[in-house]
C-alpha positions as CSV (number, residue, x, y, z in Angstrom):
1,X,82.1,92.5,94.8
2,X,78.2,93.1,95.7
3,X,77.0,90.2,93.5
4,X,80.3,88.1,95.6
5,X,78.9,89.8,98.9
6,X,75.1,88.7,98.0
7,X,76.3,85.2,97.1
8,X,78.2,84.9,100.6
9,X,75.2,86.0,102.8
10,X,72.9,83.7,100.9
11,X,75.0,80.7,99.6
12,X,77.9,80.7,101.6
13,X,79.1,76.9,100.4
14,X,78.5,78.1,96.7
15,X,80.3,81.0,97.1
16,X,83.1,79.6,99.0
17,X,83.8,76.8,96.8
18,X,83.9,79.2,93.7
19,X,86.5,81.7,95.5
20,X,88.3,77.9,95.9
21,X,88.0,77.0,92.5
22,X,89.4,80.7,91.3
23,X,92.1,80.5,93.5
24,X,93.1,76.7,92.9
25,X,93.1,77.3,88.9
26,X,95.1,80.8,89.2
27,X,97.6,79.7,91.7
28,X,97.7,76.0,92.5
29,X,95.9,74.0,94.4
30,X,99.6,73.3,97.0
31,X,100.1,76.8,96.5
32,X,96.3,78.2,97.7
33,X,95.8,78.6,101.2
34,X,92.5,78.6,102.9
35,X,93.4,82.7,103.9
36,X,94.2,83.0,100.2
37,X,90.4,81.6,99.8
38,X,89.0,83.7,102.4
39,X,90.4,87.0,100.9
40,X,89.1,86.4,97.6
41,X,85.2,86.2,99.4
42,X,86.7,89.2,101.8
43,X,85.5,87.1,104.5
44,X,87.6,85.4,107.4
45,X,89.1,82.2,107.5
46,X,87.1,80.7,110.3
47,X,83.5,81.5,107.9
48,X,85.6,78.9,105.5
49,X,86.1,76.6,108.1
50,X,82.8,76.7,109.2
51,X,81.4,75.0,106.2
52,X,84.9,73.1,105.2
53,X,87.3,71.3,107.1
54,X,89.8,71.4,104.8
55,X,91.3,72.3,100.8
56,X,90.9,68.4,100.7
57,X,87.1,68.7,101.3
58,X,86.8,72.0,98.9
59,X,89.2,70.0,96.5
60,X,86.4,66.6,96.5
61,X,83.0,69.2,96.6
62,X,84.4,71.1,93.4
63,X,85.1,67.8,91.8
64,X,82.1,66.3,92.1
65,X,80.1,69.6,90.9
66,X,82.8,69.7,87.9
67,X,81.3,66.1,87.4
68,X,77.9,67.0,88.0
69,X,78.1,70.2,85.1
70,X,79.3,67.6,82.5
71,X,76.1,64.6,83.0
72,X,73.8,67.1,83.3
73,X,74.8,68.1,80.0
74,X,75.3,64.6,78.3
75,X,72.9,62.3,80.3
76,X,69.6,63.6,78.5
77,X,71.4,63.6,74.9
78,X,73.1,59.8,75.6
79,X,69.6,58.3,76.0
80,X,67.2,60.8,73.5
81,X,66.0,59.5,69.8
82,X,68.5,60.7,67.7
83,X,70.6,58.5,65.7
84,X,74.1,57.4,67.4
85,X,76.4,59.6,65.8
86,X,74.3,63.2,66.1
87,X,74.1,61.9,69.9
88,X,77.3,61.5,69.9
89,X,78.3,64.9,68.0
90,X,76.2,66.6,70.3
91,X,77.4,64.9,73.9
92,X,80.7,66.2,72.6
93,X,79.4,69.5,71.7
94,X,77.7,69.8,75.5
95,X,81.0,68.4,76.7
96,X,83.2,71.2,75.6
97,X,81.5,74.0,76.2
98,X,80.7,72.9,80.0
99,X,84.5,72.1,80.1
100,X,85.4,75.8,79.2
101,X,82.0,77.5,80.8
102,X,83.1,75.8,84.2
103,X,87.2,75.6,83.3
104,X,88.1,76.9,87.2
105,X,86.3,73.9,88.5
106,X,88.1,71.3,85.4
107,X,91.2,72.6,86.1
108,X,91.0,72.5,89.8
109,X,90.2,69.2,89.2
110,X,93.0,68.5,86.5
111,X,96.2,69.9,88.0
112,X,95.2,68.7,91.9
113,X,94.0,65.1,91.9
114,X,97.4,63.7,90.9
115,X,98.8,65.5,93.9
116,X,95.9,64.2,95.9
117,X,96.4,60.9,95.3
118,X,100.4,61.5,96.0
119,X,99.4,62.7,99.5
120,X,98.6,60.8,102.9
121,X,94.2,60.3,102.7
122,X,92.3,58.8,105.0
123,X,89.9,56.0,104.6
124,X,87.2,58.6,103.8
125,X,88.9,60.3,101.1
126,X,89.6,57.2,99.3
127,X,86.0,56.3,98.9
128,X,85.6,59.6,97.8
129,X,88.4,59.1,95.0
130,X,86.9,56.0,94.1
131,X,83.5,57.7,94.2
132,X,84.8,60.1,91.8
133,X,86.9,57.8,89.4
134,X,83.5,55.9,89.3
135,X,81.8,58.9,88.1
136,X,84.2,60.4,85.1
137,X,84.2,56.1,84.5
138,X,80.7,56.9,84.0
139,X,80.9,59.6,81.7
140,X,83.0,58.0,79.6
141,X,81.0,54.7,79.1
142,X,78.1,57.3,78.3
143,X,80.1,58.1,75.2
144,X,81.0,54.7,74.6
145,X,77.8,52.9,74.5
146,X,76.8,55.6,71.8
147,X,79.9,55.2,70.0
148,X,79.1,51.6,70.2
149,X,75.4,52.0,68.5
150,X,77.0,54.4,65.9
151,X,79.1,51.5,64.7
152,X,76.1,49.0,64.8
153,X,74.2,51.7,62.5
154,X,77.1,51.9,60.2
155,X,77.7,55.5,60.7
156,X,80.4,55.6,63.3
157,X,84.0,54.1,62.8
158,X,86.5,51.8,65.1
159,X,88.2,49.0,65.1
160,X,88.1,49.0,68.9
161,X,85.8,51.7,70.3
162,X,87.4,50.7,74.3
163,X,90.5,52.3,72.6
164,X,88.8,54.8,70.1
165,X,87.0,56.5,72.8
166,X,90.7,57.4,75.0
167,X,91.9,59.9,71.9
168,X,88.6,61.4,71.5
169,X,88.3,62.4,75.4
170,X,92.4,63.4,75.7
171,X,91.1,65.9,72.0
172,X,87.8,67.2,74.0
173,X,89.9,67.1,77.7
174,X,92.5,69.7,75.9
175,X,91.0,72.9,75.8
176,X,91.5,73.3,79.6
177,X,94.7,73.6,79.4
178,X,94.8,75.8,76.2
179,X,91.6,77.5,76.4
180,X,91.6,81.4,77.3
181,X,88.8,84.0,77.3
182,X,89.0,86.9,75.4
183,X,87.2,90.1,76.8
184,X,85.6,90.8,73.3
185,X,85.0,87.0,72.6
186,X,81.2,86.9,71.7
187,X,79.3,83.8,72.5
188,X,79.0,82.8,68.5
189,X,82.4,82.7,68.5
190,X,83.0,80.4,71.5
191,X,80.4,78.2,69.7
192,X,82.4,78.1,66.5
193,X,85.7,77.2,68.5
194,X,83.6,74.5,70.6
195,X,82.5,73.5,67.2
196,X,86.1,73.1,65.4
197,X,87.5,71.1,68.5
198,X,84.6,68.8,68.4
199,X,85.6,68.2,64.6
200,X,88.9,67.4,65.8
201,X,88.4,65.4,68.6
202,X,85.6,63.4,66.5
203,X,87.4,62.7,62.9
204,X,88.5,59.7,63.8
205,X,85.7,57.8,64.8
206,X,82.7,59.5,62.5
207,X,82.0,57.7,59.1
208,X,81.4,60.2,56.3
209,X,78.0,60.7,55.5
């Protein structure tokens, strides 16, 4: 609570939109109320207000910082020196582990956008969907460029990498939904698990060496 109380007082719009995320992937994002996000800061529901307008406005801040964790990760790997299909091991590697370090914000972002997009917007919330459908567009085509060298080099496989690269991302996308923390998990073993569903996800399209 001190470290959440320290966080308030000095980054209030950090520490409100990871309350939100909490609350969203525990309960729901139609079943979270902004009070239900103010009593997990202990702090009122006007200090949310304050700095958002609405769970729609939380909902589009968490998912472009759930966007922003992943490229920050991939980006510098997608356009280093390494041969295609270590780039590409390794992108997925990144990918996975920011997708389970930062699972409140993926899964906020997972269960609520299709409810989102079912619900009235208004002109500025559809640029913002299209903002953020351009983004995880992005992310993907990161993959697929590499994937796309790999097969060039010959060490990469598919017969049609648009279509390759949809399994490979619903494999790595998974562990969201399936992933839970154990309270004696140490961090070697999270490595080995990101490591075995980065096998799966990647047998199909990696050439045997």
């Amino acid at each position: 609570m001190a470290q959440q109380s320290e966080a308030l007082a000095y980054e209030p719009r950090d520490a409100i939109l990871e309350a939100a995320a909490w609350c969203f992937m525990e309960r729901g994002f139609n079943a979270t109320s902004i009070d239900d996000i103010a009593r997990q800061l202990s702090a009122t529901k006007g200090m949310v207000y304050h700095y958002f307008d609405s769970k729609a406005e939380l909902f589009f801040e968490i998912h472009h910082r759930a966007m922003d964790a992943l490229l920050d990760e991939v980006r510098p790997v997608a356009s280093s020196a390494l041969p295609a299909s270590q780039r590409f091991s390794e992108m997925a590697r990144r990918y996975v582990k920011t997708l389970i370090v930062t699972r409140h914000y993926q899964r906020t972002v997972s269960e609520a956008v299709q409810m989102v997009l079912r619900s009235s917007t208004t002109e500025t919330q559809r640029q913002q969907l299209t903002s953020l459908q351009d983004r995880r567009n992005h992310c993907e085509a990161l993959f697929l460029s590499v994937l796309e060298q790999g097969i060039e080099e010959g060490s990469m496989l598919a017969q049609r990498p648009r279509i390759a690269i949809k399994p490979v991302f619903g494999a790595m996308n998974s562990v969201i939904s399936w992933y839970h923390p154990r309270e004696d998990e140490t961090p070697e073993q999270l490595d080995q698990l990101v490591a075995e569903v980065v096998d799966v996800a990647l047998k199909g399209v990696m050439g045997s060496n």
